[in-house]
VOVONU-113387 format. One record per residue (C-alpha): residue number from 1; z, y, x; residue in one letter. Coordinates in Angstrom, 1 decimal. Layout:
REM residues N
resi,z,y,x,resn
NUM,Z,Y,X,A
...
REM end
This chain:
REM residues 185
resi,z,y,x,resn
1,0.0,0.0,0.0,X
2,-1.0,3.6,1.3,X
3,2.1,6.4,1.9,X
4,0.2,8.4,-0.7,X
5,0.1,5.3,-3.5,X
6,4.2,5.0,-2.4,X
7,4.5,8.2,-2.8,X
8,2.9,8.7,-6.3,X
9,5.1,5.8,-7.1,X
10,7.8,7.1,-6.1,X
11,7.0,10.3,-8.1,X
12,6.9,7.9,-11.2,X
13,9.9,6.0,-11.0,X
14,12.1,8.7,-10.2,X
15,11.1,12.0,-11.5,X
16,8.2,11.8,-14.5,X
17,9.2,11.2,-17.8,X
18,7.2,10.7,-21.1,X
19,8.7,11.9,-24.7,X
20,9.1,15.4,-25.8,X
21,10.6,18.0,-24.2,X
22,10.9,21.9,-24.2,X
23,10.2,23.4,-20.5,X
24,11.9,26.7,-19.0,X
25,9.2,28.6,-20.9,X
26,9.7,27.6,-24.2,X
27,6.9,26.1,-24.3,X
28,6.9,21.5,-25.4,X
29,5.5,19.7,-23.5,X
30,4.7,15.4,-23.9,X
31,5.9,14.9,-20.0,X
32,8.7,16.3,-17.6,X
33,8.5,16.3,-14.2,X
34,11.6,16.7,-11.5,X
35,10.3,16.4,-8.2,X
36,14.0,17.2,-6.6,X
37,14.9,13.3,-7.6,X
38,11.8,12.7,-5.4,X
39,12.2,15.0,-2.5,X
40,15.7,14.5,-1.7,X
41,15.4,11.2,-1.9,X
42,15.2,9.7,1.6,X
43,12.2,7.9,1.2,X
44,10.6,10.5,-0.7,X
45,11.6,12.7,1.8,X
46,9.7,11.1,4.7,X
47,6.4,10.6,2.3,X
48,6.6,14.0,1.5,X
49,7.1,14.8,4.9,X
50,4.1,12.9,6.2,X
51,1.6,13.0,3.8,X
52,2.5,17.3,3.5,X
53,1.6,17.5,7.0,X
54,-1.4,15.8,7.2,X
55,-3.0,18.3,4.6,X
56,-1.6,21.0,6.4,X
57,-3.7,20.3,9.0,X
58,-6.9,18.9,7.0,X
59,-6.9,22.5,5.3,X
60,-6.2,24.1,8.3,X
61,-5.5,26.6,10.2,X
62,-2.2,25.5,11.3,X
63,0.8,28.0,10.0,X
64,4.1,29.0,11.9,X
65,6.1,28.2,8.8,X
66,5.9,26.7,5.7,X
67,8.5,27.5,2.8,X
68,9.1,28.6,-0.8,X
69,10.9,29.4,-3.5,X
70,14.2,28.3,-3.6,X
71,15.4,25.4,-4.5,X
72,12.0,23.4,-5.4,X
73,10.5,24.5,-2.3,X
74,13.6,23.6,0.2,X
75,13.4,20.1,0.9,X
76,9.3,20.0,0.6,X
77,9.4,22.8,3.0,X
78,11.8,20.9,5.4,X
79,10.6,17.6,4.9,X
80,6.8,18.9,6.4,X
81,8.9,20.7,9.3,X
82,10.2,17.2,10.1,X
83,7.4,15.5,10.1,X
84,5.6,18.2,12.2,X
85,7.7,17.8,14.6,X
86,7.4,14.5,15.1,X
87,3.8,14.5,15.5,X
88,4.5,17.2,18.0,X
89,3.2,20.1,16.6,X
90,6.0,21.7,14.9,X
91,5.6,24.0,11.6,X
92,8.7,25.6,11.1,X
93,10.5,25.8,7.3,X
94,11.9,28.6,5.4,X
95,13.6,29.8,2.2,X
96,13.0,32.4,-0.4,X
97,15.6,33.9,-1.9,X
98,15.3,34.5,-6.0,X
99,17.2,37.8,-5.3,X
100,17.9,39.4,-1.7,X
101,21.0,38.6,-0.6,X
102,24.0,41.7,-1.5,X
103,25.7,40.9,1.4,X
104,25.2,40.4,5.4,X
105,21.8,41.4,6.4,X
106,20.4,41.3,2.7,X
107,17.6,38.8,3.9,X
108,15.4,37.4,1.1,X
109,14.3,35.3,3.3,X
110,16.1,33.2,5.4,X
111,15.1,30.3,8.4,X
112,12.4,30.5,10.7,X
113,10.6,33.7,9.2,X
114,9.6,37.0,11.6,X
115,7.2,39.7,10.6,X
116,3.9,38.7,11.6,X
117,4.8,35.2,11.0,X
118,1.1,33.1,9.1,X
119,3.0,30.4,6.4,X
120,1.8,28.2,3.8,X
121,4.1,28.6,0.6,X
122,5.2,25.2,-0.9,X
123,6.0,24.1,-4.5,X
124,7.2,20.7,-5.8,X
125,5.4,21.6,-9.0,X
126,2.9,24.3,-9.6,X
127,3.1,24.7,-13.6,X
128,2.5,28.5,-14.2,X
129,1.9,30.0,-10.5,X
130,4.9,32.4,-10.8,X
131,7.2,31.0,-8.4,X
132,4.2,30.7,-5.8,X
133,2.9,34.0,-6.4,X
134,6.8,35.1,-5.7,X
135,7.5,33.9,-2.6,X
136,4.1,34.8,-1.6,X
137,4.8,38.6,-3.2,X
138,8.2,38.0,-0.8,X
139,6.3,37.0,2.2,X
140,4.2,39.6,2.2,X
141,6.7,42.4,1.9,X
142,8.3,41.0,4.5,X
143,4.8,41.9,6.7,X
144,3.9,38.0,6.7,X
145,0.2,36.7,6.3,X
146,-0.1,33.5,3.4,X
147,-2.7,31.1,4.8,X
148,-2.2,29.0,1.7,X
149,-0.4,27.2,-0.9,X
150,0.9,23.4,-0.5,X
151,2.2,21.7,-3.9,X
152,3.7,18.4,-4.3,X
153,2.3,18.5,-8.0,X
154,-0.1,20.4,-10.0,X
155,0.8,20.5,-13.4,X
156,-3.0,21.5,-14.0,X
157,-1.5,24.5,-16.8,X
158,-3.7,27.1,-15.1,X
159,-1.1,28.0,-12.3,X
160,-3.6,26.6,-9.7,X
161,-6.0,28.7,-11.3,X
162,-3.7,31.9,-11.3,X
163,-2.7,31.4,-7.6,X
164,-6.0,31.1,-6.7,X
165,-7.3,34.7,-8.4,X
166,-4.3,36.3,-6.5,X
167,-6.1,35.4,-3.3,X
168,-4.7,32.1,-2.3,X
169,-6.0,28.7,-1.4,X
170,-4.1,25.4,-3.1,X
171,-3.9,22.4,-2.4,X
172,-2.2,19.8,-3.9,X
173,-1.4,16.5,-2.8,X
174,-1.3,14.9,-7.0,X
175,-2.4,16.4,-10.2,X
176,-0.5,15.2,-13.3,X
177,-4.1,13.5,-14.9,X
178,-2.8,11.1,-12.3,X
179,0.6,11.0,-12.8,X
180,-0.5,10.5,-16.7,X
181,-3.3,8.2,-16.2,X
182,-0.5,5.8,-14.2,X
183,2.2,6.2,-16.7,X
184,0.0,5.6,-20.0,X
185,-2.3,2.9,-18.1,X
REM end
């Protein structure tokens, strides 16, 4: 079996659901998707990891940094630092804060971020855009340069679509038609 087909299993036995449910914006939806039961998960983690990586540098050019909105983004971001730097060409990770920080330094974002640094955003799941197009929007102000989005899952809901006519590449490494296709098949 490939990493990817482990991974997509993975993705199905721990974090996609079938039935009826009401998402964050109100909206129902016939599926639910929690990637965090995935990506913390150890082997999940190291899938992630590997297979994140290796479109990384199929899409190409090779970033400094790759990170996201917290928390969805946190362990896809660190799991793809990991494996980078065990194929020796380290990509370092970073956070996005929802809200800069009212204390210390007032850092939004925080990790291995400078001015000038070129990043690839990560999402677990890209359903609308908005949390993409917010770290991006933070990475930018913060005088960085976004090379790209990396998702763990498109949700195909016109998020893709929305990051895309902001100016940014995506790439994903599952869309949910597979997810679905698996789950009802």
């Amino acid at each position: 079996m490939s990493e990817r087909d482990r991974l997509l299993g993975l993705l199905l036995e721990r974090s996609f659901r079938l039935g009826d449910f009401v998402l964050a914006s109100g909206a129902r939806s016939r599926y639910y998707i929690d990637c965090r039961t995935t990506t913390t998960h150890a082997e999940g983690q190291f899938l992630v990891g590997r297979l994140g990586f290796a479109l990384l540098e199929e899409a190409g050019p090779t970033p400094d940094a790759v990170g996201g909105l917290t928390m969805g983004a946190d362990p896809v971001a660190y799991a793809v630092a990991h494996a980078s730097w065990i194929a020796g060409r380290p990509v370092h990770a970073f956070s996005v804060r929802k809200e800069p920080k009212a204390h210390g330094t007032g850092k939004r974002i925080e990790g291995c971020f400078t001015e000038g640094s070129r990043v690839v955003v990560v999402e677990d799941v890209i359903t609308s855009g908005g949390s993409a197009l917010k770290a991006c929007e933070a990475v930018r102000a913060e005088g960085g340069e976004v090379l790209a989005v990396l998702a763990l899952v498109d949700r195909e809901s016109g998020g893709t679509e929305a990051i895309e006519a902001a100016g940014y590449p995506v790439r994903s490494l599952f869309r949910v038609s597979e997810l679905l296709a698996r789950a009802e098949g």
